[in-house]
C-alpha positions as CSV (number, residue, x, y, z in Angstrom):
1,X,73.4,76.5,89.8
2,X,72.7,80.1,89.5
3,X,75.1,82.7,88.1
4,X,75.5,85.3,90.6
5,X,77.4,87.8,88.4
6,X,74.8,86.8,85.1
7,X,72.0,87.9,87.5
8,X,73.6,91.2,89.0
9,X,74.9,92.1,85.1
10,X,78.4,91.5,86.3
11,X,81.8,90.1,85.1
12,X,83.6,88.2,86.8
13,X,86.6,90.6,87.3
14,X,84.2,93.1,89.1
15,X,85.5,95.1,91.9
16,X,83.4,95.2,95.5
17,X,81.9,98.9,94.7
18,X,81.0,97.8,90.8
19,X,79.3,94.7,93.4
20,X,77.7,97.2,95.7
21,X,76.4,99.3,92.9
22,X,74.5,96.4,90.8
23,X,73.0,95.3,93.9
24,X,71.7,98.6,95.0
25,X,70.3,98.8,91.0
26,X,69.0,95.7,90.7
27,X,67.7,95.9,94.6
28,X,66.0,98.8,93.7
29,X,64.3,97.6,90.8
30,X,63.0,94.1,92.2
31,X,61.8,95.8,95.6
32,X,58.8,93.8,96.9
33,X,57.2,97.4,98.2
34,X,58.2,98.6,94.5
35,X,55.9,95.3,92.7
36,X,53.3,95.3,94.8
37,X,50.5,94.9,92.1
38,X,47.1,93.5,93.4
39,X,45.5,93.0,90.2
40,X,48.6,90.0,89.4
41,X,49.8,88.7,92.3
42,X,51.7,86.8,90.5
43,X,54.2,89.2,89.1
44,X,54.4,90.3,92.6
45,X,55.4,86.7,93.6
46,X,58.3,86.7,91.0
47,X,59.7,90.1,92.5
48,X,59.8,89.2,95.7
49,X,61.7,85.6,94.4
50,X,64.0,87.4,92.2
51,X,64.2,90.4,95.1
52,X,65.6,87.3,97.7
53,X,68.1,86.2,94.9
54,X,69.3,89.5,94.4
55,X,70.2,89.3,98.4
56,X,71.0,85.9,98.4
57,X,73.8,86.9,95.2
58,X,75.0,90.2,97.0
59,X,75.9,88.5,100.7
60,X,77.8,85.9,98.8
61,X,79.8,87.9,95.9
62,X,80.3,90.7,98.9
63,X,82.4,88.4,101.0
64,X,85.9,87.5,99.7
65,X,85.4,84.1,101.0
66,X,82.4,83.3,100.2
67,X,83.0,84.4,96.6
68,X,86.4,82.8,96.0
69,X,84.7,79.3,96.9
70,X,81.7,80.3,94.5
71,X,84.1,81.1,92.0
72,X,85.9,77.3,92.8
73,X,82.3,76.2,92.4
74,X,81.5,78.0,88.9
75,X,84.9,77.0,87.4
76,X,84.3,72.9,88.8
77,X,80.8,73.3,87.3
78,X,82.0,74.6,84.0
79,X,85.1,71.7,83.8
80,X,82.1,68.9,84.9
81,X,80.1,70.4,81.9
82,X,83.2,70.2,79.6
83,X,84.0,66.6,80.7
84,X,80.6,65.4,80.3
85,X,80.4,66.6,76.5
86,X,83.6,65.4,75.6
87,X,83.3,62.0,76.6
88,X,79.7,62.1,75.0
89,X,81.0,63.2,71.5
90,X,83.9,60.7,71.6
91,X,81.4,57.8,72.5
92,X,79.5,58.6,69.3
93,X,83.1,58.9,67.4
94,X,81.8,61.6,64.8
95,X,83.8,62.0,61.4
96,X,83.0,63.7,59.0
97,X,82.3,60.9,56.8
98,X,78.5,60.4,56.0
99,X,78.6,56.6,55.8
100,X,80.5,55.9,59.4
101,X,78.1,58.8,61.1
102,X,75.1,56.9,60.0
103,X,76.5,53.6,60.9
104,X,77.8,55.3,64.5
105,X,74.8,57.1,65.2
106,X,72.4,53.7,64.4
107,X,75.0,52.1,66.6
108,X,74.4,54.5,69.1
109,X,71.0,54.6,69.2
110,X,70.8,50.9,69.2
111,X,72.5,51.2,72.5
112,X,70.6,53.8,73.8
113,X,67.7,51.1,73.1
114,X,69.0,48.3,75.0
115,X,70.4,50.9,77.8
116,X,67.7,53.5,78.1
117,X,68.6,54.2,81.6
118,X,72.7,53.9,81.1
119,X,74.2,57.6,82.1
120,X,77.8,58.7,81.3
121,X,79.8,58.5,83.9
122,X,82.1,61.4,84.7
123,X,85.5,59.7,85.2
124,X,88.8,62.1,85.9
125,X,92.3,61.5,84.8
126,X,95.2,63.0,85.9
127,X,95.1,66.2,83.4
128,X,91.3,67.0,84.8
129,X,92.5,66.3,88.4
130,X,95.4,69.0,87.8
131,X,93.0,71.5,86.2
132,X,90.6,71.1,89.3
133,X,93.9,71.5,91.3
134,X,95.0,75.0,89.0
135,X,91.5,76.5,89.6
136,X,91.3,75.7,93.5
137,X,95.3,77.2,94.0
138,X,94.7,80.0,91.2
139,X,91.2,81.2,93.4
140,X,93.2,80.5,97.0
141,X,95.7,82.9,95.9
142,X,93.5,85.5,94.3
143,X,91.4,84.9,97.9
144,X,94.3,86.2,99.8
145,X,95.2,88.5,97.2
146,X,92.4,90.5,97.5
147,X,92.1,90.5,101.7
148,X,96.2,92.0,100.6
149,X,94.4,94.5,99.2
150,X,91.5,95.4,100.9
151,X,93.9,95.3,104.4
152,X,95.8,97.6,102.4
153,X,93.0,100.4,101.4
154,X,91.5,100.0,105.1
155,X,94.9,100.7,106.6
156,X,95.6,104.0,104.3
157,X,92.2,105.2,105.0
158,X,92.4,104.8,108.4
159,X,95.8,106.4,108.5
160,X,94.3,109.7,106.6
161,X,91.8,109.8,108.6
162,X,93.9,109.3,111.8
163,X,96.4,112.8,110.1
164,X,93.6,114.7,109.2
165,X,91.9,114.7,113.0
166,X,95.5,115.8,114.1
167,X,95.4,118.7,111.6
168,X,91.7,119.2,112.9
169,X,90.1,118.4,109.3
170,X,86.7,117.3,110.0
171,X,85.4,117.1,106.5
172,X,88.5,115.2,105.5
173,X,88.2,112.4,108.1
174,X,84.7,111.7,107.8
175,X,85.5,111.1,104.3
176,X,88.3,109.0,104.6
177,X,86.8,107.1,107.4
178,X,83.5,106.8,105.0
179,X,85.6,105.2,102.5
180,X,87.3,102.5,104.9
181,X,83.9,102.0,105.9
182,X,83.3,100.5,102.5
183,X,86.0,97.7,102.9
184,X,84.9,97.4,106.4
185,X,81.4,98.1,107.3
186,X,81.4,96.7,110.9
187,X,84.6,97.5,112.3
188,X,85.8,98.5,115.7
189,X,88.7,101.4,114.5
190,X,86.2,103.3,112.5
191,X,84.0,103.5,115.2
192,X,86.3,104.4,118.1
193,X,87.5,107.4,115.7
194,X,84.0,108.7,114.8
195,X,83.1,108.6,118.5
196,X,86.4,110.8,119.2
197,X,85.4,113.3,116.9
198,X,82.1,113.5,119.1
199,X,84.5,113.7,122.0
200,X,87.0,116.3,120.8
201,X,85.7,118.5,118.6
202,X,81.6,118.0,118.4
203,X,81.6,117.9,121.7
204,X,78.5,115.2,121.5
205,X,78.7,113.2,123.9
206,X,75.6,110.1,123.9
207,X,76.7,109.9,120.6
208,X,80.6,109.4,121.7
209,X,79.5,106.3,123.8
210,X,77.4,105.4,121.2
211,X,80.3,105.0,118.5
212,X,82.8,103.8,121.6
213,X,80.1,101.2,122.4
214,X,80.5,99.6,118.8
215,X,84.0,99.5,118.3
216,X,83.5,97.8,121.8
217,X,81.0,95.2,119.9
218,X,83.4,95.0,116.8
219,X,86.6,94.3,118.9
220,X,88.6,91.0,119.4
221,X,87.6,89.9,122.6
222,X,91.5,88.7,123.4
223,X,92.4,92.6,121.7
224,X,93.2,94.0,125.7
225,X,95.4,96.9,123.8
226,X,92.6,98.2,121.6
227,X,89.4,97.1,124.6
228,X,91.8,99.1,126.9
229,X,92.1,102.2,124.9
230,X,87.6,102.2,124.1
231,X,86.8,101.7,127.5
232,X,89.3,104.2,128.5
233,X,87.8,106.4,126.0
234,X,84.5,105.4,127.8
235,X,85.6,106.9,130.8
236,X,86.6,110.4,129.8
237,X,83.3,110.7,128.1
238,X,81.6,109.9,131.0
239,X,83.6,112.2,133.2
240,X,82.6,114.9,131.1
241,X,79.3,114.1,131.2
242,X,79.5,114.3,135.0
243,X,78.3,110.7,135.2
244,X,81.4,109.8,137.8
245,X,80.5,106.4,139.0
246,X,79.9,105.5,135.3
247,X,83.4,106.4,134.2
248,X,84.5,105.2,137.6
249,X,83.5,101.9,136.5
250,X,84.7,102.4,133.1
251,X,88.4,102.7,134.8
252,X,87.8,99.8,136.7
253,X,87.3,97.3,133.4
254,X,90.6,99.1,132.2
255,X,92.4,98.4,135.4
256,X,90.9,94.9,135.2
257,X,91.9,94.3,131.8
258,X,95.5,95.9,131.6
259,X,96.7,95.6,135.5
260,X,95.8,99.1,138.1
261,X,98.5,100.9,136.8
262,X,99.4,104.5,138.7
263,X,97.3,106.7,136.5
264,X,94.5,105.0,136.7
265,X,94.0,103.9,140.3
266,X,94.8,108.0,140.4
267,X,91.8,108.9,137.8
268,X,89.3,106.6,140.5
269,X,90.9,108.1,143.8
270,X,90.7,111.4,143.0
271,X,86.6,110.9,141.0
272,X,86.0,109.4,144.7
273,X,87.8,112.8,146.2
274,X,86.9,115.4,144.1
275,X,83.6,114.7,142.5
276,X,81.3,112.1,144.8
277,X,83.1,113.5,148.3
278,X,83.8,109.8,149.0
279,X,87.3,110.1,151.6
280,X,87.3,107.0,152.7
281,X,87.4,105.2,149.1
282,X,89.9,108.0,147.8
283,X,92.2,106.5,150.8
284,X,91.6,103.2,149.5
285,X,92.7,103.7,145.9
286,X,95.5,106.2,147.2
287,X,96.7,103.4,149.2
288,X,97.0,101.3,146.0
289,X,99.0,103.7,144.1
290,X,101.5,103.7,147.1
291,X,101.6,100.7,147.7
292,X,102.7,100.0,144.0
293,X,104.6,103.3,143.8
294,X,106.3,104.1,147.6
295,X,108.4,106.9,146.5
296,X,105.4,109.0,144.5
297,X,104.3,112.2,146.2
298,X,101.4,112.5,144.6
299,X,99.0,110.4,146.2
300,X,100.7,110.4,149.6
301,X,98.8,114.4,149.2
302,X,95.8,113.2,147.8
303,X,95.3,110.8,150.6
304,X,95.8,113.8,153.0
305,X,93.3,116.1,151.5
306,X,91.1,113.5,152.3
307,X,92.2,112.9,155.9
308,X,91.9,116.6,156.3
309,X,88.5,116.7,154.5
310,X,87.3,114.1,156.9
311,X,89.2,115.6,160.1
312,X,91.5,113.0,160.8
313,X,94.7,115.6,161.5
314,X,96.8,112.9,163.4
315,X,96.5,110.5,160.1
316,X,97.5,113.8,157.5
317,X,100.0,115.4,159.7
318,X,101.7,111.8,159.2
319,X,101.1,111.4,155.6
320,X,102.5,114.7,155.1
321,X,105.4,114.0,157.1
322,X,106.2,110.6,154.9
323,X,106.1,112.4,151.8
324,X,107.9,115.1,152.7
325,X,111.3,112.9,153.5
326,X,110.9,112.0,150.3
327,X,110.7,115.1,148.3
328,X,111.1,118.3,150.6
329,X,111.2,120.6,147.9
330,X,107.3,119.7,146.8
331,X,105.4,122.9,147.6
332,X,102.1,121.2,147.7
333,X,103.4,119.6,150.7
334,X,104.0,122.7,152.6
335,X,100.8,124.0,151.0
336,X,98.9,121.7,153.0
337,X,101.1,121.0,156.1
338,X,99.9,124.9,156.6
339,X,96.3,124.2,156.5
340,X,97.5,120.9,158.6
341,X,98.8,123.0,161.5
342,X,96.2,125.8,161.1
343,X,93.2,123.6,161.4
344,X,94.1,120.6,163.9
345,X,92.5,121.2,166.9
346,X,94.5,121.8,170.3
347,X,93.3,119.7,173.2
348,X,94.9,122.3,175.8
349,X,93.7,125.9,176.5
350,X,97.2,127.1,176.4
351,X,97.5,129.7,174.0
352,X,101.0,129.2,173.9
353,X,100.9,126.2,171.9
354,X,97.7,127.6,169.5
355,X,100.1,131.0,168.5
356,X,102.9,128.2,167.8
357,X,100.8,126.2,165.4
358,X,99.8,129.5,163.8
359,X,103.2,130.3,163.7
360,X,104.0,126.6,162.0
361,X,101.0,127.2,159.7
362,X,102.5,130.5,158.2
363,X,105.9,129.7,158.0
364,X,104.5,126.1,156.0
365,X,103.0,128.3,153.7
366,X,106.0,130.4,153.2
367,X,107.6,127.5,151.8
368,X,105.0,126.6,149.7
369,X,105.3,129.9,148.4
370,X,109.3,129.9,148.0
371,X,109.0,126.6,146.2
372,X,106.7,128.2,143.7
373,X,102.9,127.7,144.8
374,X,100.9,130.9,144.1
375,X,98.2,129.5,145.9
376,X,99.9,129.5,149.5
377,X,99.8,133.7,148.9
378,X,96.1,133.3,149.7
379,X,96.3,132.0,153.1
380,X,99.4,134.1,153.8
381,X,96.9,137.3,153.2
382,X,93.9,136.3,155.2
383,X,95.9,134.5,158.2
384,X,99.2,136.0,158.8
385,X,99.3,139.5,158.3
């Protein structure tokens, strides 16, 4: 059986970076591209042996688990070897005496004569039993010991790294996020908060879905909090990379995984109103959110921008009137039941009736105005002076 830490130059007490840096060393030096020599092919043959090894020693001392049951294999190996000797020397019964070591080795070796293929057998009492016990509990513990303490590192790291984005530190989060990388190379946190500093402050976004794609890989499948929050993530990158049916889709996976909740049925009505132009699918979602949410204003408005947008005043003018028994005081409302009355059509020639819905229209905005919407001062200018 190969020793591992013998063949990186390694004790057995060595930490995962004195690991890393052996094999890097020792990689380096054994490289098959690094041997190539035509003239012996042989000593290129060795290299490349000794080269697969070297890989072969790294994944397994790398890996807490792998390496505490190597370790439980070393120490059995070393108590098997132990064993083996002892009952060899005590079947020979040395002493120091000349006469009984001549007459015990003869006897020995006539036995070897008449049993040239006898072996010894390895046979374990309750002491060796006990010490093969000690060993396996000793290298269980130090196996959770060490996770302890690697969960432990990762978590401060991460933590850093999380503070020093909210101070705006770049330099200082790339390095503590470079050094939980090295007790977690392929992990799903570290990812999501490189591609948010692509997001935020780099303002890179392929390489923001990039980063939000692995954590994505890296995640627990059953994880819905964390798969939420990347694909969410997702989403917003998307949007600001004007790519709106991607991040509609993206908040469609969120919604699937975490229930439509209110803000994000609103994020998809108002991409399907705003950007793509799409009324009748901004009515849809809109519906949804009221359903869920009858007393919410908000997407009692959006659905009538989109009425008005697609000219159906009969279906806004009653929106508008819904909403606005339940929150009078919302100047949006009145913002848009001005545009309501100044833009439905009148089937009738009376004039009448068109100077009374001009009327309505300015007074609506009036009230926008009183309630604190700036914008209705725009419409009040060009349309009512």
């Amino acid at each position: 059986m190969s020793n591992y830490y013998d063949l990186l130059g390694l004790t057995k007490t060595a930490t995962i970076q004195e690991i890393k840096s052996a094999y890097k060393k020792n990689a380096l030096k054994f490289h098959p591209d690094r041997n190539s020599n035509t003239q012996n092919p042989e000593e290129t043959q060795l290299a490349e042996e000794r080269f697969k090894i070297i890989n072969e020693a790294y994944q397994v001392l790398s890996d807490p688990f792998k390496r505490a049951n190597y370790d439980g294999q070393l120490e059995y190996e070393k108590a098997r070897r132990q064993e083996y000797y002892k009952q060899y020397t005590s079947s020979g019964n040395y002493s120091s005496n000349n006469s009984n070591y001549q007459s015990k080795s003869n006897s020995t070796h006539q036995k070897k004569q008449t049993n040239p293929n006898k072996q010894p057998i390895l046979v374990f009492g309750k002491t060796e039993i006990y010490i093969v016990l000690g060993f396996a509990l000793m290298f269980v513990v130090a196996y959770f010991m060490m996770n302890i303490m690697t969960n432990y590192s990762y978590n401060t790291y991460i933590e850093k790294a999380q503070t020093a984005l909210k101070n705006q530190n770049l330099e200082e989060a790339y390095h503590f996020l470079s050094e939980a990388k090295v007790q977690k190379e392929q992990d799903a946190e570290i990812n999501f908060l490189l591609g948010k500093i692509q997001l935020e402050y780099e303002k890179n976004y392929s390489d923001a879905i990039d980063y939000f794609k692995k954590a994505l890989s890296y995640s627990e499948k059953d994880d819905k909090e964390a798969r939420i929050k990347y694909h969410n993530a997702m989403a917003d990158t998307y949007f600001l990379m004007n790519e709106y049916y991607l991040a509609i889709e993206e908040y469609k996976i969120v919604g699937s995984l975490g229930d439509y909740n209110q803000k994000i049925l609103m994020n998809i009505a108002d991409l399907y109103l705003q950007k793509l132009k799409d009324y009748d699918k901004a009515s849809l979602y809109f519906d949804k959110i009221i359903e869920k949410e009858p007393d919410l204003v908000e997407p009692y408005i959006g659905k009538a921008v989109a009425k008005l947008q697609a000219k159906d005043y009969q279906a806004m003018g009653q929106l508008l009137d819904k909403a606005i028994k339940i929150n009078p005081k919302n100047s949006y409302l009145w913002y848009y039941k001005g545009f309501y009355f100044w833009e439905k059509p009148v089937l009738q020639t009376n004039q009448e009736i068109k100077e009374n819905n001009k009327k309505n229209a300015c007074e609506s905005w009036k009230i926008a105005l009183n309630y604190g919407n700036q914008d209705a001062q725009n419409p009040l200018n060009q349309y009512c002076k």
